[in-house]
C-alpha positions in Angstrom: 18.7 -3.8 -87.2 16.3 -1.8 -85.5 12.4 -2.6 -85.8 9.9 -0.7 -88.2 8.1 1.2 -86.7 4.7 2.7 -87.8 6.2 6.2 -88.4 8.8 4.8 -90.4 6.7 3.5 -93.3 3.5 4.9 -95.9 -0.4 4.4 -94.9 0.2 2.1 -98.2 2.7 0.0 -96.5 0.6 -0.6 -93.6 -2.7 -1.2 -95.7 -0.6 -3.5 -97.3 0.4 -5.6 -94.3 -3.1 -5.7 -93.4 -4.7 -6.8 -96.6 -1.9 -9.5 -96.7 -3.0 -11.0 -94.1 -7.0 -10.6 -94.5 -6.1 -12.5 -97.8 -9.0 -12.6 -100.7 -12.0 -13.9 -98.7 -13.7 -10.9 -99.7 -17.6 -11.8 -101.5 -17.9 -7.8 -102.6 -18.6 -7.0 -105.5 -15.8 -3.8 -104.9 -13.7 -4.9 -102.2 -10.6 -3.0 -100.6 -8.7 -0.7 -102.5 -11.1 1.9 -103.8 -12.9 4.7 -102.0 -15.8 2.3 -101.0 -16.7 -1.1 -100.5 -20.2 -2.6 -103.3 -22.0 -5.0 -101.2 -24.4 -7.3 -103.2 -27.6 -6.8 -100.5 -30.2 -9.8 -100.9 -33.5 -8.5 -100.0 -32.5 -4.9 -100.2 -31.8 -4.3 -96.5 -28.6 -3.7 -94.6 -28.3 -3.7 -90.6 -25.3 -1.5 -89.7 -23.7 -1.0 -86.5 -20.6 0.5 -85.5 -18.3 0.3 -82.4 -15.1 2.3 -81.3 -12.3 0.9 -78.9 -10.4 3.2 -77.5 -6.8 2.8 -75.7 -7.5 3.5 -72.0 -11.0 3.2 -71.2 -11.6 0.6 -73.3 -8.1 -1.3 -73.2 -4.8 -1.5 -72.1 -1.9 -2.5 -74.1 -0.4 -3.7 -71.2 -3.2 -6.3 -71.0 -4.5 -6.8 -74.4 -2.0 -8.0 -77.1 -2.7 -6.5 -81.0 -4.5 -10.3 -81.6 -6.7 -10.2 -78.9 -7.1 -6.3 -79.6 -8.5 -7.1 -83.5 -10.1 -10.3 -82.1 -11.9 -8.4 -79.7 -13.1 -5.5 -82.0 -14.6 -7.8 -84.6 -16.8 -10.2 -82.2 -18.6 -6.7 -80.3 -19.7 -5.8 -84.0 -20.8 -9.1 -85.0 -22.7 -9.8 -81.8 -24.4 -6.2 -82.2 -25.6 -7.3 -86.0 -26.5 -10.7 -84.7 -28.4 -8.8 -81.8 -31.0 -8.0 -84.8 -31.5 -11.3 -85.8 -29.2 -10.7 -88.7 -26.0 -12.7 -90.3 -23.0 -10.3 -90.5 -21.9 -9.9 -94.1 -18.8 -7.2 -93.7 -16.6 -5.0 -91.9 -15.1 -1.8 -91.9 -12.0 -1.0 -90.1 -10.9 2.4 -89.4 -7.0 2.6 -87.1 -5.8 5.5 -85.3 -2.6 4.5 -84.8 0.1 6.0 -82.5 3.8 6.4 -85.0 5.7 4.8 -82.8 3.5 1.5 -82.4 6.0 -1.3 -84.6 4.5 -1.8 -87.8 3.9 -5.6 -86.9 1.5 -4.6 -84.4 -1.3 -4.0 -87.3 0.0 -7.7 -88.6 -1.1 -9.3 -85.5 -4.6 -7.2 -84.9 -5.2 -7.8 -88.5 -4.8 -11.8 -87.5 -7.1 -11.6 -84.8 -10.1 -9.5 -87.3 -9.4 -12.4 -89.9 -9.9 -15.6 -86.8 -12.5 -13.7 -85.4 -14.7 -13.8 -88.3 -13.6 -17.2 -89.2 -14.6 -18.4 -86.0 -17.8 -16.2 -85.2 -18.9 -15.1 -88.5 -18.1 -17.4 -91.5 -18.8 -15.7 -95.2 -18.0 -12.2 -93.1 -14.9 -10.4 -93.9 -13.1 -6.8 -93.6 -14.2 -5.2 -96.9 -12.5 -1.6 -96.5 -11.3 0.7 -93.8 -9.4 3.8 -93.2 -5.5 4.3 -91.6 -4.7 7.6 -89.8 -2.1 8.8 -86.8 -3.3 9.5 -83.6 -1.9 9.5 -79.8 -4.5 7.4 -78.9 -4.6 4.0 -80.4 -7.7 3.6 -81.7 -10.0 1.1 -83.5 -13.3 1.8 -85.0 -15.7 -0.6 -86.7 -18.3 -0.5 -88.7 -20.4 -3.8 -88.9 -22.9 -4.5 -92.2 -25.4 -7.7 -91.7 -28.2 -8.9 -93.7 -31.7 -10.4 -92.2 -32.0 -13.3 -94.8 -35.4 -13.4 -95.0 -36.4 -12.6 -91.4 -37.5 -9.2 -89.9 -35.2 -7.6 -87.9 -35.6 -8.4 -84.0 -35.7 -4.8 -82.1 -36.3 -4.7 -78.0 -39.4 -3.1 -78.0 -41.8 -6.1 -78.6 -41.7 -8.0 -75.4 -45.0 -9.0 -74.0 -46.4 -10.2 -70.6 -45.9 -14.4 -71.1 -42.9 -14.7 -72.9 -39.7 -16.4 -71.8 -36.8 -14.2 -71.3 -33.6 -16.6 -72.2 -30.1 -16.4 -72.7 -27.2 -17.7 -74.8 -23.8 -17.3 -74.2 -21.9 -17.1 -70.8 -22.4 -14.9 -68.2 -20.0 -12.9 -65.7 -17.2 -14.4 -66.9 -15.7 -11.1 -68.9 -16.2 -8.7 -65.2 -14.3 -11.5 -63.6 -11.4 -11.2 -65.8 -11.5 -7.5 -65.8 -11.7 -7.4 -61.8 -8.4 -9.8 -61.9 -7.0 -7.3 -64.1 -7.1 -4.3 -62.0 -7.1 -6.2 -58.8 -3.9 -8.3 -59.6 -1.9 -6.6 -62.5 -1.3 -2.6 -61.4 1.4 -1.3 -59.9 1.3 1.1 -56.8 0.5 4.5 -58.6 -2.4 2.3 -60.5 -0.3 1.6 -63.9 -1.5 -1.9 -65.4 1.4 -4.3 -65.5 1.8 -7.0 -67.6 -0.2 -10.6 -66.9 1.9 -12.9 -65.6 0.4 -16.2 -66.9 2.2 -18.8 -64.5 0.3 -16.7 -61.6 -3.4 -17.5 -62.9 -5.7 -20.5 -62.4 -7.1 -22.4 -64.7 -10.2 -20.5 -63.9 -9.1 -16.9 -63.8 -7.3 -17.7 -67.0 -11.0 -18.8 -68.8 -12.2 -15.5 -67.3 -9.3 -13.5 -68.8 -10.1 -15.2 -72.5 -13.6 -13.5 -72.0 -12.7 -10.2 -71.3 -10.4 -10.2 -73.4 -11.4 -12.5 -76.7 -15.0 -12.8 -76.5 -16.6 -15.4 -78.6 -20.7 -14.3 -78.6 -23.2 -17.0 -80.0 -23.3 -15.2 -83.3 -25.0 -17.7 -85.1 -28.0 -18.0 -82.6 -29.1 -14.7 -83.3 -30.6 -15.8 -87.0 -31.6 -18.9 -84.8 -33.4 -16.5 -82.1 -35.1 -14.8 -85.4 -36.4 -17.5 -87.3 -37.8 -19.0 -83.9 -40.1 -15.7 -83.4 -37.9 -14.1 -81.0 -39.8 -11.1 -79.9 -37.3 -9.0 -78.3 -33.3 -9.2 -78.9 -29.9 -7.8 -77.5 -26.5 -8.4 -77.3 -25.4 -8.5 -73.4 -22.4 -6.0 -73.4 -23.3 -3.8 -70.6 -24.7 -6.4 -68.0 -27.3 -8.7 -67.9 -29.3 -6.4 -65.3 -28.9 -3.1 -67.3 -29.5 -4.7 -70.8 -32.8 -6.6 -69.5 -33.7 -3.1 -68.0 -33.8 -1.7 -71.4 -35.6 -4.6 -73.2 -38.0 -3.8 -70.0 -38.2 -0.2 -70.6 -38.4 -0.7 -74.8 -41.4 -3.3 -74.6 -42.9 -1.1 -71.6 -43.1 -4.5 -68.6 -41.0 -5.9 -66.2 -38.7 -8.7 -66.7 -38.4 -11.4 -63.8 -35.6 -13.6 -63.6 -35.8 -16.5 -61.7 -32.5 -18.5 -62.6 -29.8 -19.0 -60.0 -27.8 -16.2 -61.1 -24.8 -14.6 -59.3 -24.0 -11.0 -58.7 -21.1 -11.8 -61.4 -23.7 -12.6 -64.4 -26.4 -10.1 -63.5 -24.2 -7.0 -63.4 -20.8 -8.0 -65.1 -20.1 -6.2 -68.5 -18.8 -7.2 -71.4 -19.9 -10.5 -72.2 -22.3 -10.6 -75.5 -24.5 -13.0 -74.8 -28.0 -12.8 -76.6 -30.6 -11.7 -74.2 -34.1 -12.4 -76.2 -37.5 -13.0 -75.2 -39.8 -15.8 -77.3 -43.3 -16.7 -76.8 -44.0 -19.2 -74.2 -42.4 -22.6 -74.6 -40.4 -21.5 -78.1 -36.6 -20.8 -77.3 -34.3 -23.0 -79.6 -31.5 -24.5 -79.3 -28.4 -22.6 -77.5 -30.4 -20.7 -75.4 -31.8 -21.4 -71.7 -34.7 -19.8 -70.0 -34.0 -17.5 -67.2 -37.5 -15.9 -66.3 -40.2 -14.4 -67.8 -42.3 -11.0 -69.0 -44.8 -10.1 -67.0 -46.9 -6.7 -66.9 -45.2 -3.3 -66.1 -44.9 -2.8 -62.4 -42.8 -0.7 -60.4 -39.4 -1.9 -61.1 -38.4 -2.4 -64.9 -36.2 -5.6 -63.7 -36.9 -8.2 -60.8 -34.3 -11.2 -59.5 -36.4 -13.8 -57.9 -39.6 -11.3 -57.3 -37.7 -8.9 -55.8 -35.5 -5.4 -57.0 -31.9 -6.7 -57.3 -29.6 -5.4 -54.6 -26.6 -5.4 -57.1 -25.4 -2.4 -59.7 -26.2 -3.2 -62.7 -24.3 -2.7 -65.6 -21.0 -1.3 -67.3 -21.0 2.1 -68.1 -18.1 3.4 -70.0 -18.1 7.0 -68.4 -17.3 5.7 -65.1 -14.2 5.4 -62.9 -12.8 2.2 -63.5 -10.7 2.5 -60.1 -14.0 3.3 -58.2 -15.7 0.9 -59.9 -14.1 -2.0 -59.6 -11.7 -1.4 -56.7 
């Protein structure tokens, strides 16, 4: 018997499958089902962020299986709430979905949502969504966090003295996506399936960070509580992403760690990039340089300008880009 495929069955059925699997680890007070999610909000203040992947410049399904697709579009989200020094509380899911996709492809990316936010985000879950046809697979999330108790953590309030620090790995996810297009193409440029028994141990960790990232979510309460005075979440490069705390606070960031050209301009890797008062980083993060006043350059690598790109930009060639 042939395999279901999306075309073949309602926007019920597939809402269906999907809230089968979620399961009810929903704390709404409305959950899924009606035209909107009721969030209890304590405090009366909701961060909200929202992030779109899109088949092609953002994945290939050649490379990135349904699990590691849903995996991959709940941990951005979370690590953009936690990038406010909030805890994520929900999500909303909206699929563009090709018809001809098998229906059990929205079992699996519903999977990887539901570990994701067991593993990242515990209490979070996928409180409501939307289903539609498209040619071009597409997921789109809305994130909702709250600040329990804290004030939000913007970039604009580094000052000259603090510590700039870091949690989370770096360069890791622009390795994996450099093995990707450097190792899994065919002639004409058409991604090709991974071959697993051809990676190393090593290029396999890489390829788990591009394409199932796992961001320090809990660290960005952590950063908050411990008077974190400027916070982001690393997705663009640790060069670009410092150059906008930089340009947000109005000084110049200096980073003095040992740093290679794969952490200071690979993309994709949501680390928490903060800055703390002298001396006051917790736990889970490590100092990497410091504020000082505003010179010339917005961002310095051991007192000088970096020599290195810096940063992912999602407009750009990805052939010229990374070869």
């Amino acid at each position: 018997m042939s395999e279901l495929r999306v075309r073949d069955v309602s926007e019920a059925d597939l809402l269906d499958r999907i809230l089968r699997v979620l399961g009810p680890g929903s704390r709404a007070e409305i959950g899924p089902g009606d035209d909107a999610a009721v969030l209890a909000v304590p405090g009366g203040r909701v961060v909200a962020t929202t992030d779109t992947l899109v088949h092609g410049p953002d994945f290939r399904l050649a490379w990135t299986s349904p699990y590691d697709l849903g995996f991959k579009s709940a941990a951005v989200n979370v690590a953009d709430v936690a990038a406010m020094g909030a805890r994520p509380t929900a999500l909303l899911v909206a699929l563009a979905l090709p018809d001809w996709l098998p229906a059990t492809f929205v079992d699996a990316l519903a999977t990887g949502l539901r570990d994701a936010l067991a593993e990242l985000a515990p209490g979070c879950a996928v409180e409501g969504g939307d289903l539609t046809v498209s040619e071009t697979l597409t997921v789109a999330v809305t994130a909702l966090g709250v600040l329990d108790g804290v004030e939000p953590v913007r970039r604009s309030g580094a000052r000259p003295g603090h510590d700039v620090a870091v949690a989370g790995r770096l360069g890791a996810a622009g390795r994996g996506l450099r093995v990707l297009f450097g190792r899994f193409r065919d002639a004409d440029g058409t991604p090709l399936p991974v071959r697993e028994d051809e990676l190393s141990a090593a290029e396999r960790d890489d390829l788990d960070a591009q394409l199932r990232p796992r961001p320090p979510v809990g660290l960005g309460v952590a950063a908050a509580r411990a008077g974190a005075s400027a916070l982001m979440d690393v997705s663009d490069g640790l060069l670009l992403d410092a150059s906008r705390i930089a340009d947000a606070s109005g000084v110049t960031i200096c980073l003095d760690a040992d740093l290679d050209d794969d952490a200071l301009s690979g993309g994709e890797d949501h680390a928490l990039l903060a800055c703390f008062p002298a001396g006051s980083a917790p736990p889970g993060f490590d100092v990497i340089g410091q504020v000082i006043e505003r010179g010339e350059a917005a961002v310095l690598v051991r007192g000088t300008v970096p020599r290195v790109r810096g940063g992912w930009d999602p407009y750009a060639d990805w052939d010229s880009e990374l070869g």
